[in-house]
FIRORO-370706 format. One record per residue: residue in three letters; x, y, z of N, C-alpha, C in turn. Coordinates in steps of 0.2 Angstrom, whole numbers, plus 5000, padded with zeros to 4 digits. Example, Ala and Ser with C-alpha at 12.3 -4.5 7.8 and 13.67 -1.06 7.14 Angstrom:
// residues 2
ala506649725039506249785039506649845039 ser506449895035506849955036506450005039 
This chain:
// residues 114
unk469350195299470150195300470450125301 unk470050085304470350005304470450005298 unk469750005295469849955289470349995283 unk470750045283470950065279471650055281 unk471750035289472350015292472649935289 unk472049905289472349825286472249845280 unk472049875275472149885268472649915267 unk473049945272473849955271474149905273 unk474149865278474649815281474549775273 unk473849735271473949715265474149705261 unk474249775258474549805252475249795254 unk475449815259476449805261476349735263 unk475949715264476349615264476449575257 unk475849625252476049605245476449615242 unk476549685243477249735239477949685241 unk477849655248478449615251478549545248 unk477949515247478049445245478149445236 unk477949505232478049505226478549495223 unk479149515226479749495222480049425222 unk479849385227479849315227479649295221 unk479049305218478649275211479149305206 unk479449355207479649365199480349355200 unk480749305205481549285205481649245200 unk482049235197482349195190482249115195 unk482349065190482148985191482848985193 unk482948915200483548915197483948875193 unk484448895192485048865182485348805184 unk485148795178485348705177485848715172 unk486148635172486848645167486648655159 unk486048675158485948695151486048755151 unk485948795156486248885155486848885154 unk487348835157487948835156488148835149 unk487848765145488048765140487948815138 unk487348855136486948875131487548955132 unk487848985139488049035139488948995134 unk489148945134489648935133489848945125 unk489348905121488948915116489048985114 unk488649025117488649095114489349125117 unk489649105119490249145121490649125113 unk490949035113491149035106490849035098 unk490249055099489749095092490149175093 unk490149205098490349275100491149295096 unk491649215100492349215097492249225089 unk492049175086491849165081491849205076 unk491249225078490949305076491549375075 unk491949365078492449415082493049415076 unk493149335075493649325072493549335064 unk492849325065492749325056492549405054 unk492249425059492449515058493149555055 unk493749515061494449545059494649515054 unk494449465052494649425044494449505039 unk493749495040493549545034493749615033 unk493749635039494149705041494749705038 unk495249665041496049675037496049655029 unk495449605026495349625020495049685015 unk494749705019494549775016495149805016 unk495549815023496149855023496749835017 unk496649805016497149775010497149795005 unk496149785003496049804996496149854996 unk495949935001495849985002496850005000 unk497049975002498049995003498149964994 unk497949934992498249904987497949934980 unk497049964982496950024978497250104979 unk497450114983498050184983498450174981 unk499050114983499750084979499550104972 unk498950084968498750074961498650154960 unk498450194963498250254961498950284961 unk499350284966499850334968500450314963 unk500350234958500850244954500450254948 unk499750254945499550284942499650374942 unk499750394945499550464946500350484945 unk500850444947501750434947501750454938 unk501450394934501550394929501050444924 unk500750464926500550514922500750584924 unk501050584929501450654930502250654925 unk502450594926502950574922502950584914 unk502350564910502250574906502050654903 unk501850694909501650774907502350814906 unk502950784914503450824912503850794907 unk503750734903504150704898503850754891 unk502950764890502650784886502950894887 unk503150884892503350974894504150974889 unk504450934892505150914891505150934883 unk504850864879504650874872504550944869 unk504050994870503751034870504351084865 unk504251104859504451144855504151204855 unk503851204857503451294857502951274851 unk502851224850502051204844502551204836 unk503351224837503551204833503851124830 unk503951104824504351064824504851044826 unk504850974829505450954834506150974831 unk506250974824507051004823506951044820 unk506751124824506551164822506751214828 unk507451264826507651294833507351344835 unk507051334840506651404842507151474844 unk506751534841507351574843506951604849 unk507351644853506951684859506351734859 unk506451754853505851804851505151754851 unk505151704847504851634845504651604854 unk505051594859504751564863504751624869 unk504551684869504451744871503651744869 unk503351754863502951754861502751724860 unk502851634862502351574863502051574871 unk502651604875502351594881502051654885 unk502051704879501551764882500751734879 unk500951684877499951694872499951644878 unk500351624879500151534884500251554894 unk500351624894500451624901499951614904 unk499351614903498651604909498351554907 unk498651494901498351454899498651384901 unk498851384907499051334913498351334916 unk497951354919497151324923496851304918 unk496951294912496451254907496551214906 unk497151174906497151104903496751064907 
């Protein structure tokens, strides 16, 4: 029973003095640098991120700009090409009602295929 009474007192004077051994060194003025350093790598860092970001956002806006007026001009061109549209005849070629009645019976459901 002693002897298993000082193999606990022991063991708790060890467990006690242990954290002593593993407490950090203490900081010299090279931690300072060294954290100041990594503070301005960090800015740095930060700033050269938002550089690249706001140019993606650029290119990414300046390719829609380019789409939305591609997509402008080709619409414009479909209703200039509608506009145009003789019924498949001859542009000085008067279409009579019978004639565009019976252009746009054959071409009613052939709007989903272009």
């Amino acid at each position: 029973m002693k002897t298993a009474l000082l193999s606990f007192a022991a063991a708790v004077a060890m467990l006690a003095i242990t954290p002593s051994f593993a407490a950090a060194p203490a900081s010299d003025h090279r931690d300072k640098d060294r954290r100041e350093r990594n503070y301005k790598e960090e800015r740095r860092l930060a700033a050269e991120r938002a550089r690249l970001e706001a140019a993606r956002r650029k290119i990414e806006f300046e390719r829609q700009r380019k789409e939305a007026a591609e997509r402008a001009r080709w619409e414009a061109q479909q209703r200039r090409n509608d506009r145009d549209s003789n019924y498949g005849y001859d542009r000085n070629h008067r279409v009579t009602p019978a004639e565009r009645a019976r252009w746009e019976a054959a071409h009613r459901n052939d709007y989903g295929r272009r």
